[in-house]
C-alpha positions, 0 to 999 in steps of 0.5 A: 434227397428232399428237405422239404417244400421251398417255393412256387416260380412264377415266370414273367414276361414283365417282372414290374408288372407281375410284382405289382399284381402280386403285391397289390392285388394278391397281398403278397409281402416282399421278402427280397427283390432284385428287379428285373432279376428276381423277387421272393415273396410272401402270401402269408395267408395261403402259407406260401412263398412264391417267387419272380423270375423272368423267362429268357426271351422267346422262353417258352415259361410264361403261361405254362403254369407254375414251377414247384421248388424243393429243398435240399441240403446239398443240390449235387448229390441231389442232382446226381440221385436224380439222374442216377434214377434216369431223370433230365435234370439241368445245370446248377445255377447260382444267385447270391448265396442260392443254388438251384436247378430244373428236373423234369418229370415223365411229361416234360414238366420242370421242377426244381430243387434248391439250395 
């Protein structure tokens, strides 16, 4: 199911500002941006990618601490071995050439996988 661990979400409420904060105070490289839309970055440091991406407005992301992403080769199967086992999962959403969606755990704390 799982390939292995792919980044943290941090969800913003002003994407220049938290890229700004990440890059300059926290050291982080920019590996890719798409501002205002996304950003994937790099703590080489910690070993870690992290990545930017703004809540919907009114969303109820920011704040509510970070959001861990895994692997998958094939994000439908995936998906539907999720649910097969009784958890919510959500839509499929695509940027460039990334698949990716949310699943909840027991608690009602988003996870994600990605293509």
């Amino acid at each position: 199911m799982f390939s292995g661990f792919s980044h943290v979400m941090m969800w913003t409420n002003d994407f220049d500002r938290a890229l700004k904060w990440y890059t300059e105070t926290l050291g982080c490289q920019v590996l890719f941006s798409a501002a205002p839309h996304y950003a994937a970055l790099r703590l080489d440091a910690a070993g870690v990618n992290i990545a930017l991406h703004p809540s919907e407005a009114g969303g109820k992301d920011v704040g509510h601490g970070p959001m861990p992403y895994f692997k998958t080769d094939n994000i439908e199967e995936t998906l539907k071995a999720l649910e097969a086992k009784g958890i919510k999962v959500g839509k499929i959403q695509q940027e460039g050439p990334t698949k990716f969606a949310s699943f909840w755990d027991s608690e009602g704390n988003a996870l994600g996988v990605q293509q």
